[in-house]
mmCIF file of the C-alpha atoms, coordinates in Angstrom:
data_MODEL
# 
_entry.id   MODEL 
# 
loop_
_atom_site.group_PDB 
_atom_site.id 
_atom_site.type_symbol 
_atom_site.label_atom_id 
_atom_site.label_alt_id 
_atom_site.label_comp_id 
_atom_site.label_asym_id 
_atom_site.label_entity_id 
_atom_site.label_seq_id 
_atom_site.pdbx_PDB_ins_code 
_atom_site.Cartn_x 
_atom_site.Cartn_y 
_atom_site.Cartn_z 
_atom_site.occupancy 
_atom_site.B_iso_or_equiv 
_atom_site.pdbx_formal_charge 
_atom_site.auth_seq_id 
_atom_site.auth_comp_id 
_atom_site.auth_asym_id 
_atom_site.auth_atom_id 
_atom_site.pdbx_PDB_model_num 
ATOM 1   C CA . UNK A 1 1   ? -11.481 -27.207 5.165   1.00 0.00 ? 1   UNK A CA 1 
ATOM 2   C CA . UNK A 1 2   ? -11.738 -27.708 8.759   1.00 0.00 ? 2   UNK A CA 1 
ATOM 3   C CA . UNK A 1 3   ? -8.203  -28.492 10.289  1.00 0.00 ? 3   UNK A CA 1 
ATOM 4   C CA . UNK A 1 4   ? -6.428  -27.771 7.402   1.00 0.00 ? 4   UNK A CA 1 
ATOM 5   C CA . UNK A 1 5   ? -2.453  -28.260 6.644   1.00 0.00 ? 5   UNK A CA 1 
ATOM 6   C CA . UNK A 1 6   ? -2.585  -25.992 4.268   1.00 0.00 ? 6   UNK A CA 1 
ATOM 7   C CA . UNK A 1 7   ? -0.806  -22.769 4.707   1.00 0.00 ? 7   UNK A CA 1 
ATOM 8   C CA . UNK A 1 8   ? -2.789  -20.950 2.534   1.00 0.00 ? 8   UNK A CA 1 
ATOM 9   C CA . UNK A 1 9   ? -6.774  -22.232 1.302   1.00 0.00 ? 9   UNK A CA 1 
ATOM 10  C CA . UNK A 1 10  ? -7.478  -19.522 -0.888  1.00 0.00 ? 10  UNK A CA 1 
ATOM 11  C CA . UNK A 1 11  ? -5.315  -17.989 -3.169  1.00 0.00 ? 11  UNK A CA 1 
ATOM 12  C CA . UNK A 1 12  ? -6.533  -15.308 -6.303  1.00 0.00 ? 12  UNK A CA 1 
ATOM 13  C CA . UNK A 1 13  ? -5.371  -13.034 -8.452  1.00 0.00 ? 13  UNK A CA 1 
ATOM 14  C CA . UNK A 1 14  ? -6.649  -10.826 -11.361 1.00 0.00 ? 14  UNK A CA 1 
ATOM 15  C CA . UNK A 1 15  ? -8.653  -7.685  -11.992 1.00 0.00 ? 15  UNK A CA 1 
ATOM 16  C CA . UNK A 1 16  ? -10.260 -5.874  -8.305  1.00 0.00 ? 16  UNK A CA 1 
ATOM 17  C CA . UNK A 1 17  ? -13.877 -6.238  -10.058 1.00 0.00 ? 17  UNK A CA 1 
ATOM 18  C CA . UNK A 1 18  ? -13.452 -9.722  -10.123 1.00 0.00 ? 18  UNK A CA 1 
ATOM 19  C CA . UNK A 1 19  ? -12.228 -10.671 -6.812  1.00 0.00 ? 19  UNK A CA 1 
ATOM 20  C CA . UNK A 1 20  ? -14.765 -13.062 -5.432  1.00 0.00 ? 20  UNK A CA 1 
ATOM 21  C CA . UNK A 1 21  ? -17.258 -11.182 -2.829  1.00 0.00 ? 21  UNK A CA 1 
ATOM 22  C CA . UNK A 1 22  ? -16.946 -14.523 -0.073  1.00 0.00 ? 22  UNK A CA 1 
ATOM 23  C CA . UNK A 1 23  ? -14.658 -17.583 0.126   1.00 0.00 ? 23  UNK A CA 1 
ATOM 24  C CA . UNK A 1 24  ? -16.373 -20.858 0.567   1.00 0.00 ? 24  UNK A CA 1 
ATOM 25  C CA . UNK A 1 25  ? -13.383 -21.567 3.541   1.00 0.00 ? 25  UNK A CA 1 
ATOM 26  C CA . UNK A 1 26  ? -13.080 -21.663 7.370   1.00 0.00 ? 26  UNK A CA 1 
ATOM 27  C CA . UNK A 1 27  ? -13.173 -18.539 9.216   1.00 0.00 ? 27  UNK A CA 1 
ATOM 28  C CA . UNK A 1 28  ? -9.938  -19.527 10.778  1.00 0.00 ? 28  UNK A CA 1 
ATOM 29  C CA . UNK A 1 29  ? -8.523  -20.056 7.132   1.00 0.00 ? 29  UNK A CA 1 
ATOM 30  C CA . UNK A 1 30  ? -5.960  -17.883 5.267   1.00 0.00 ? 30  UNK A CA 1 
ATOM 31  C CA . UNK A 1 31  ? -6.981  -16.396 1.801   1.00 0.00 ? 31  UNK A CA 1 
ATOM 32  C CA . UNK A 1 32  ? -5.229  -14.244 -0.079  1.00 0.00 ? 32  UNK A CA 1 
ATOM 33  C CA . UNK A 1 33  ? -6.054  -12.093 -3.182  1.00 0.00 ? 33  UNK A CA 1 
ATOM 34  C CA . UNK A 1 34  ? -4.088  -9.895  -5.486  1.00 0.00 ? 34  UNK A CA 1 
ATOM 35  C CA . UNK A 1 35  ? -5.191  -7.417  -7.679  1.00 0.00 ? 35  UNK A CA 1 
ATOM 36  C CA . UNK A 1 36  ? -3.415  -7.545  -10.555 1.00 0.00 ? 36  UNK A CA 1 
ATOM 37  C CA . UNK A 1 37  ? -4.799  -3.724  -12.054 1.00 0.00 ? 37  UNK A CA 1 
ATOM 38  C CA . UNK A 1 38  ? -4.392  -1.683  -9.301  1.00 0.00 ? 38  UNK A CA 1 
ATOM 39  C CA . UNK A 1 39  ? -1.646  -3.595  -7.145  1.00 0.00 ? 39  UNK A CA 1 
ATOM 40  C CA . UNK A 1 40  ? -3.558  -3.966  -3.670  1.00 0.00 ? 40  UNK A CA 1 
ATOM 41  C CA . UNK A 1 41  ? -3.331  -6.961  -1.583  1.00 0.00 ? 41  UNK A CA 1 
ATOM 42  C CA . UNK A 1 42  ? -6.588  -8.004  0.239   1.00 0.00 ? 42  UNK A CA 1 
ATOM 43  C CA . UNK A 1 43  ? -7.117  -10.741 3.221   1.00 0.00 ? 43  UNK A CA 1 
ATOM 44  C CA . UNK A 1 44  ? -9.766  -12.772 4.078   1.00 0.00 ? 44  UNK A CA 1 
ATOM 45  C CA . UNK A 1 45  ? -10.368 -12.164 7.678   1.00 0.00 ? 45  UNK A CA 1 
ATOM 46  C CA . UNK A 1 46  ? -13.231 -14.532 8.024   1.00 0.00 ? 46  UNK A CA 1 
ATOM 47  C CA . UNK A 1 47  ? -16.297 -12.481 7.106   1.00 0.00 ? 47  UNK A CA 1 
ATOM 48  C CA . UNK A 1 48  ? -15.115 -9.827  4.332   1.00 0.00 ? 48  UNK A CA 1 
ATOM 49  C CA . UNK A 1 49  ? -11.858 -8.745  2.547   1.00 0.00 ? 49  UNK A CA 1 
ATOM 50  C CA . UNK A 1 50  ? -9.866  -6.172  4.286   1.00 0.00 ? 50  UNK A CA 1 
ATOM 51  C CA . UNK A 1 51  ? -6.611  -4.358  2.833   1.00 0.00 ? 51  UNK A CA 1 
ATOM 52  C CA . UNK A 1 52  ? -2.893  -5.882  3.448   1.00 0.00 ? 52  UNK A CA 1 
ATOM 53  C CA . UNK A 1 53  ? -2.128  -2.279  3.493   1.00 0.00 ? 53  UNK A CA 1 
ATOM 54  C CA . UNK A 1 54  ? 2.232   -2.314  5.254   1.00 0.00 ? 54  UNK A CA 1 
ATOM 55  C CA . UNK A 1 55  ? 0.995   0.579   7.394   1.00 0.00 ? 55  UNK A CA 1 
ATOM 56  C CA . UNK A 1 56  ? 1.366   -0.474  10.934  1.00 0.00 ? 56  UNK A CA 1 
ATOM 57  C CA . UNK A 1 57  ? 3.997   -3.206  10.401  1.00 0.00 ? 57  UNK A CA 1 
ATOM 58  C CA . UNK A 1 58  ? 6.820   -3.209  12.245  1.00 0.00 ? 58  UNK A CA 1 
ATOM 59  C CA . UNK A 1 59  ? 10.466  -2.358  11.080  1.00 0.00 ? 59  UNK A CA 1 
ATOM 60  C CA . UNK A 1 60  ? 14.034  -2.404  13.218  1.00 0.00 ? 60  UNK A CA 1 
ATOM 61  C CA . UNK A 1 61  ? 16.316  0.240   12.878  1.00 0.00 ? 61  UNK A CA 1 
ATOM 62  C CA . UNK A 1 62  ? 19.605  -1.574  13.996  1.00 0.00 ? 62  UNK A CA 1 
ATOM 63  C CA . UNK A 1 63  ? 22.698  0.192   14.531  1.00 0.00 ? 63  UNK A CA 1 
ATOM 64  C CA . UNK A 1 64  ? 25.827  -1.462  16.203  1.00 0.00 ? 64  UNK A CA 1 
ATOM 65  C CA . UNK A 1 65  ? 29.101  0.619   17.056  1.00 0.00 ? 65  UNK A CA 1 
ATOM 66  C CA . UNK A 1 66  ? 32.166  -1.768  17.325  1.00 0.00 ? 66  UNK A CA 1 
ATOM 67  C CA . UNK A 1 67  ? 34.741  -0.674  20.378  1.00 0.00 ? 67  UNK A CA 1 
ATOM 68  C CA . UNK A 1 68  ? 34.302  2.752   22.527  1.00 0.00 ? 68  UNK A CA 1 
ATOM 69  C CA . UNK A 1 69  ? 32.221  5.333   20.428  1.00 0.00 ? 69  UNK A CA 1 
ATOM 70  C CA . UNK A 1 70  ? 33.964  8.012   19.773  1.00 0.00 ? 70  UNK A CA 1 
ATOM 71  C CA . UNK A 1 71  ? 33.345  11.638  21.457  1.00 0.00 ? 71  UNK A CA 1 
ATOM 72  C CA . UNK A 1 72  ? 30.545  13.627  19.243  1.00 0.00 ? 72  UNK A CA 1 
ATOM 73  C CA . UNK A 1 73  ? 30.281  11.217  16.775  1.00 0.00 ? 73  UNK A CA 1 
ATOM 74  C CA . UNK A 1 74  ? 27.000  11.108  15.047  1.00 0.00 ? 74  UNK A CA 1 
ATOM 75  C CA . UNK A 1 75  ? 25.524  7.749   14.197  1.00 0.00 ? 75  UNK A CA 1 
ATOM 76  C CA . UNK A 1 76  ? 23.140  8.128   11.597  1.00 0.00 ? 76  UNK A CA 1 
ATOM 77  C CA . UNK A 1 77  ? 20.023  5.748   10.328  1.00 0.00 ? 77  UNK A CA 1 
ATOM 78  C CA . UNK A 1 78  ? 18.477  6.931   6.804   1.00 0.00 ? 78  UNK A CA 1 
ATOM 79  C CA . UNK A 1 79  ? 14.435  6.426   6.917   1.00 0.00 ? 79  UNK A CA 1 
ATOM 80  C CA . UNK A 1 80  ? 13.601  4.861   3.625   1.00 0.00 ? 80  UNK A CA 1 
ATOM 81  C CA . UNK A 1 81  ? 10.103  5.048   3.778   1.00 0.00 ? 81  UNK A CA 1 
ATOM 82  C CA . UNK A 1 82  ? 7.987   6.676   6.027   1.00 0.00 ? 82  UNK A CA 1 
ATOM 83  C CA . UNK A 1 83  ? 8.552   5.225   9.659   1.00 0.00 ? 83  UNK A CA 1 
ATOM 84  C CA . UNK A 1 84  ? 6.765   5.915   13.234  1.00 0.00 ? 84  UNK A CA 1 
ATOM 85  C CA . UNK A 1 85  ? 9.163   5.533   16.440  1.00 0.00 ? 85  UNK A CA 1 
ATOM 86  C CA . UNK A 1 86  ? 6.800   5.206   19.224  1.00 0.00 ? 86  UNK A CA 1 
ATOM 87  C CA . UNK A 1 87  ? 6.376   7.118   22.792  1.00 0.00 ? 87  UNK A CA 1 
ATOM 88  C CA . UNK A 1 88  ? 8.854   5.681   24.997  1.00 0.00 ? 88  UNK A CA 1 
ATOM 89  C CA . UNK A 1 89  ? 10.211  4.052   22.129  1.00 0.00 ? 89  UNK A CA 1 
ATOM 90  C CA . UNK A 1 90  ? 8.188   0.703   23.329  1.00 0.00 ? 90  UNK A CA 1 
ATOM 91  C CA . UNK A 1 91  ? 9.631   -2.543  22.180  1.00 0.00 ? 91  UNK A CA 1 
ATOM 92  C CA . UNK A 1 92  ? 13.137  -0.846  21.150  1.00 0.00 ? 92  UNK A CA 1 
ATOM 93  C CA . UNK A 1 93  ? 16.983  -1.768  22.936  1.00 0.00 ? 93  UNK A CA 1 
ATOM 94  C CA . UNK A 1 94  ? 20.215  -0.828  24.146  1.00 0.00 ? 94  UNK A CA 1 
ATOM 95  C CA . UNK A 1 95  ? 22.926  -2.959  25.023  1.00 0.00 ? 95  UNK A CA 1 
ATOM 96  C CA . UNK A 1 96  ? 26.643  -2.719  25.168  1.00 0.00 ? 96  UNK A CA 1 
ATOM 97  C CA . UNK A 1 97  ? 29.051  -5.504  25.742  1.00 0.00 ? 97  UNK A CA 1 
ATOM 98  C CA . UNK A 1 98  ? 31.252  -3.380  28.258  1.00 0.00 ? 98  UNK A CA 1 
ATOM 99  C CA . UNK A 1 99  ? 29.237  -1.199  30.976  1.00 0.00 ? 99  UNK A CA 1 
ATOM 100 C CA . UNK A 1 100 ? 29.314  2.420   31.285  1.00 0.00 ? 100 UNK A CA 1 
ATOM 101 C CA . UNK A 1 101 ? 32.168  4.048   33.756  1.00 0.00 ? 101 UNK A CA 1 
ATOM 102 C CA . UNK A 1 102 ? 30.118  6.768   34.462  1.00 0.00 ? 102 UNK A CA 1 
ATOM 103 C CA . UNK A 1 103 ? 26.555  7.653   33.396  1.00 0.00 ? 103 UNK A CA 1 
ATOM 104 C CA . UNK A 1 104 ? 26.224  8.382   29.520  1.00 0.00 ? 104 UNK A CA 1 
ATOM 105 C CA . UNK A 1 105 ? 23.461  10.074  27.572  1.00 0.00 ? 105 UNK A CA 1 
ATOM 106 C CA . UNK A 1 106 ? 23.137  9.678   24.009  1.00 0.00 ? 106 UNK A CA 1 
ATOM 107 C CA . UNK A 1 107 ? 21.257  12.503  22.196  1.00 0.00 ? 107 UNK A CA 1 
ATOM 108 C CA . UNK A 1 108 ? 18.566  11.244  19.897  1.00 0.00 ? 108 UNK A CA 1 
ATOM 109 C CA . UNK A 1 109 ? 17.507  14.128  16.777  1.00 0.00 ? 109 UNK A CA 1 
ATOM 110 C CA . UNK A 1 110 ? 15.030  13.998  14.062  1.00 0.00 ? 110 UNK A CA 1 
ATOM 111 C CA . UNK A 1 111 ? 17.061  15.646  11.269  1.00 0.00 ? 111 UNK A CA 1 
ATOM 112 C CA . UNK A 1 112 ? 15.045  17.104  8.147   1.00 0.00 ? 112 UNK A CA 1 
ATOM 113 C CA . UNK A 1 113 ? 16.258  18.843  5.755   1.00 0.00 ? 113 UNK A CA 1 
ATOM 114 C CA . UNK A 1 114 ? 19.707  18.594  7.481   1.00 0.00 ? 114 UNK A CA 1 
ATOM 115 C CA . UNK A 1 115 ? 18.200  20.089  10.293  1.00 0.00 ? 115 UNK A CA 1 
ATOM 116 C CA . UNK A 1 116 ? 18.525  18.278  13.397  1.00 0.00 ? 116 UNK A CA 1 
ATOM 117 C CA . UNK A 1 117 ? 15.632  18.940  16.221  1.00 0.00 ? 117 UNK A CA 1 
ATOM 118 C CA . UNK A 1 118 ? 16.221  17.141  19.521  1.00 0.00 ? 118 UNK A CA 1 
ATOM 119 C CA . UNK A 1 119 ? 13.413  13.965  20.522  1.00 0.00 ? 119 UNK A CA 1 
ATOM 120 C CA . UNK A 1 120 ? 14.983  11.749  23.132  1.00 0.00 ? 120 UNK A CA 1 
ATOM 121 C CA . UNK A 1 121 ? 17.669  9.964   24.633  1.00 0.00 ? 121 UNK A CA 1 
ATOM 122 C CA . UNK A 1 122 ? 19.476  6.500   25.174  1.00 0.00 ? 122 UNK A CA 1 
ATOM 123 C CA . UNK A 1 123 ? 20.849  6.189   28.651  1.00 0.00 ? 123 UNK A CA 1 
ATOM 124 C CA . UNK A 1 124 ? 22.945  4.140   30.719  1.00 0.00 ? 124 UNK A CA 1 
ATOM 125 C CA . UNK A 1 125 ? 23.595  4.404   34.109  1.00 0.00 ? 125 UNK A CA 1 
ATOM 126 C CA . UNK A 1 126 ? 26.756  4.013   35.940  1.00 0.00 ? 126 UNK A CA 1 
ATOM 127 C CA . UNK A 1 127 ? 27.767  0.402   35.802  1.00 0.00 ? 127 UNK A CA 1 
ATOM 128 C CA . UNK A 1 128 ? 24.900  -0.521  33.435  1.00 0.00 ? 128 UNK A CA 1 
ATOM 129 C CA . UNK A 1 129 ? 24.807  -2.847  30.418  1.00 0.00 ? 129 UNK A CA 1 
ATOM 130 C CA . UNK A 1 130 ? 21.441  -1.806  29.581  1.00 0.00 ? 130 UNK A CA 1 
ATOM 131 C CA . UNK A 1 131 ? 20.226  1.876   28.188  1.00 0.00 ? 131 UNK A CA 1 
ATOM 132 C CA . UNK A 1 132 ? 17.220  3.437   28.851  1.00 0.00 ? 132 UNK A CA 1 
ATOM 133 C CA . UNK A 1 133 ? 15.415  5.425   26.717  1.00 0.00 ? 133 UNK A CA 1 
ATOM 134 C CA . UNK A 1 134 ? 13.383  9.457   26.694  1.00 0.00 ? 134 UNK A CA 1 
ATOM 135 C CA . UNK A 1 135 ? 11.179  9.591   24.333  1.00 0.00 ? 135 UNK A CA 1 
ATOM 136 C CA . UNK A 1 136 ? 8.291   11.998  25.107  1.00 0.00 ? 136 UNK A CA 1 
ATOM 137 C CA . UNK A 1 137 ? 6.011   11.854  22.098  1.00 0.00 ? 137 UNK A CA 1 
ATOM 138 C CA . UNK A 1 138 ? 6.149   9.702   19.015  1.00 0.00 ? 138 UNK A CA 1 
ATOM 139 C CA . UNK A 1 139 ? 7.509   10.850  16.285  1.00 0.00 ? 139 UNK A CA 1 
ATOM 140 C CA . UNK A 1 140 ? 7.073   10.536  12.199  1.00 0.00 ? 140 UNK A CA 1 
ATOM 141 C CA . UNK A 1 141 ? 10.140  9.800   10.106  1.00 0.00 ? 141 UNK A CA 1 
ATOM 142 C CA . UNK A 1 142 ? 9.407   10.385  6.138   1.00 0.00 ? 142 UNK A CA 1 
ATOM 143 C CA . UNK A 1 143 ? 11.303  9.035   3.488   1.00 0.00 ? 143 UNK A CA 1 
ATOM 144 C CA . UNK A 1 144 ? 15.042  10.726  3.538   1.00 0.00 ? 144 UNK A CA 1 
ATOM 145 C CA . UNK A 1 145 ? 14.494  11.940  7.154   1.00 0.00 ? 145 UNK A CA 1 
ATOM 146 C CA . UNK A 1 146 ? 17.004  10.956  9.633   1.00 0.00 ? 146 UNK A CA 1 
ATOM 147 C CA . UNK A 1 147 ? 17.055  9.383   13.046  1.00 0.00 ? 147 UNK A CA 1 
ATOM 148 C CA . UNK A 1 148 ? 20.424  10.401  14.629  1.00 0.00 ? 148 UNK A CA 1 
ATOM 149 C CA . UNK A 1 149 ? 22.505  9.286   17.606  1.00 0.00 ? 149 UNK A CA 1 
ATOM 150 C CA . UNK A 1 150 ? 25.000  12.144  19.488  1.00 0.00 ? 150 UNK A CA 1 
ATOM 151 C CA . UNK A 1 151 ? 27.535  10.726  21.086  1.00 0.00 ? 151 UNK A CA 1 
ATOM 152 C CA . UNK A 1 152 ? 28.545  12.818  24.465  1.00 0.00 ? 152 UNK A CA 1 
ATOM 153 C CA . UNK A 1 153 ? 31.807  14.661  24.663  1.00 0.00 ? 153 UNK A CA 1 
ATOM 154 C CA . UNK A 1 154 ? 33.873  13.192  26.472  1.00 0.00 ? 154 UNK A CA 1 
ATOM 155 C CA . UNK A 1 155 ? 33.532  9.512   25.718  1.00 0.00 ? 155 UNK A CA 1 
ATOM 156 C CA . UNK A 1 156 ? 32.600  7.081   28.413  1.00 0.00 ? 156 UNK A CA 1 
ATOM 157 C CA . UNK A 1 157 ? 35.793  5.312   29.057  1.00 0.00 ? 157 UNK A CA 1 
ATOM 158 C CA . UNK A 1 158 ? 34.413  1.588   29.200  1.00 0.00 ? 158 UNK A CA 1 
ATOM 159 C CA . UNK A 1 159 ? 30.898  1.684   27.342  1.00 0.00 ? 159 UNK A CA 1 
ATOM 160 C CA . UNK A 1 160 ? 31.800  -0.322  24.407  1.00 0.00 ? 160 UNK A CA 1 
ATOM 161 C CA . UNK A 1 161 ? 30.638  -2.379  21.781  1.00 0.00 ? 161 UNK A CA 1 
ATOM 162 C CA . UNK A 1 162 ? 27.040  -0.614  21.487  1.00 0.00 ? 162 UNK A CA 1 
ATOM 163 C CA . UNK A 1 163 ? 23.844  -2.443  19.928  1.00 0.00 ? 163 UNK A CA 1 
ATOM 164 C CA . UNK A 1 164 ? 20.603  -0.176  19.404  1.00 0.00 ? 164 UNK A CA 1 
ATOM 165 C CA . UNK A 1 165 ? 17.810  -1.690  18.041  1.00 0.00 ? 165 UNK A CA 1 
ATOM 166 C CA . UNK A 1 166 ? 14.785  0.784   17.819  1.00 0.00 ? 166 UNK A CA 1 
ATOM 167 C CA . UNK A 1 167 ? 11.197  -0.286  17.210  1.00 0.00 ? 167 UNK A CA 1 
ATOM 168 C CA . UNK A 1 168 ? 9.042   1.296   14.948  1.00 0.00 ? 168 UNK A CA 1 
ATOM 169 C CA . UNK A 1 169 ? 5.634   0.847   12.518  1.00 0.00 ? 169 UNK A CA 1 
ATOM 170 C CA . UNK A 1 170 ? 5.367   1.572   9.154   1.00 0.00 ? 170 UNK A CA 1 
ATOM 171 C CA . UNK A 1 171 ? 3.217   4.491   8.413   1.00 0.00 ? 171 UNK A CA 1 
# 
């Protein structure tokens, strides 16, 4: 099926034992095969079947907080599977609408268990539109764990309308 339209050439489903060993298609070609007993996804990578396993995928944690955040408040994002937020936290963002007066640091814990443990920062410089973020070491959310955002005391007197999106893999 050289050159194919087709968004999809091969596409199976039933029992694992049966799944066919090769596919007769391009090795540019998509195919696709569900197994029907024991609920795992292969792909068709060219050569062999390999799992469509979610773990690496990426997810976006997205919190927004309308007007000037208020002084400790704690913005809080549920994990609702298990999540990984990388070193530096690579890929993620921080934007307001209205810059920073002065320079503002945003606390970032890993609560478990309602316990909260310190693991970075957002930051914006005087001025600035644009955080920054600390993030020394990447670090594993599991289900019901909780990434959380505190809010320095006093408020920043301009920085308003905050966006954060942060970048992470399933795991």
């Amino acid at each position: 099926m050289a050159n194919s339209t087709v968004i999809i050439d091969y596409l199976g489903e039933g029992l694992a034992a049966a799944r066919p060993a090769s596919l007769p298609i391009a090795a540019t070609a998509l195919g696709l095969y569900f197994a029907t007993d024991t609920g795992a996804l292969s792909i068709w990578n060219g050569s062999a079947w390999v799992s469509a396993s979610s773990s690496g995928l990426p997810v976006e944690l997205v919190t927004f907080i309308p007007g000037l955040p208020p002084a400790s408040v704690r913005v809080r994002i549920a994990a609702a599977r298990s999540l990984v937020l990388p070193i530096n936290l690579t890929g993620s963002v921080a934007v307001a609408r209205v810059a920073a007066t002065g320079s503002v640091t945003v606390t970032l814990n890993h609560v478990v268990s309602g316990t909260p443990t310190a693991v970075g920062s957002v930051n914006w410089a005087a001025s600035a539109t644009v955080g920054t973020f600390t993030f020394a070491a990447a670090v594993t959310l599991a289900a019901g764990d909780i990434l959380e955002m505190l809010w320095p005391t006093p408020q920043d007197a301009t920085l308003a309308d905050v966006a954060i999106t942060f970048a992470a893999t399933r795991s």
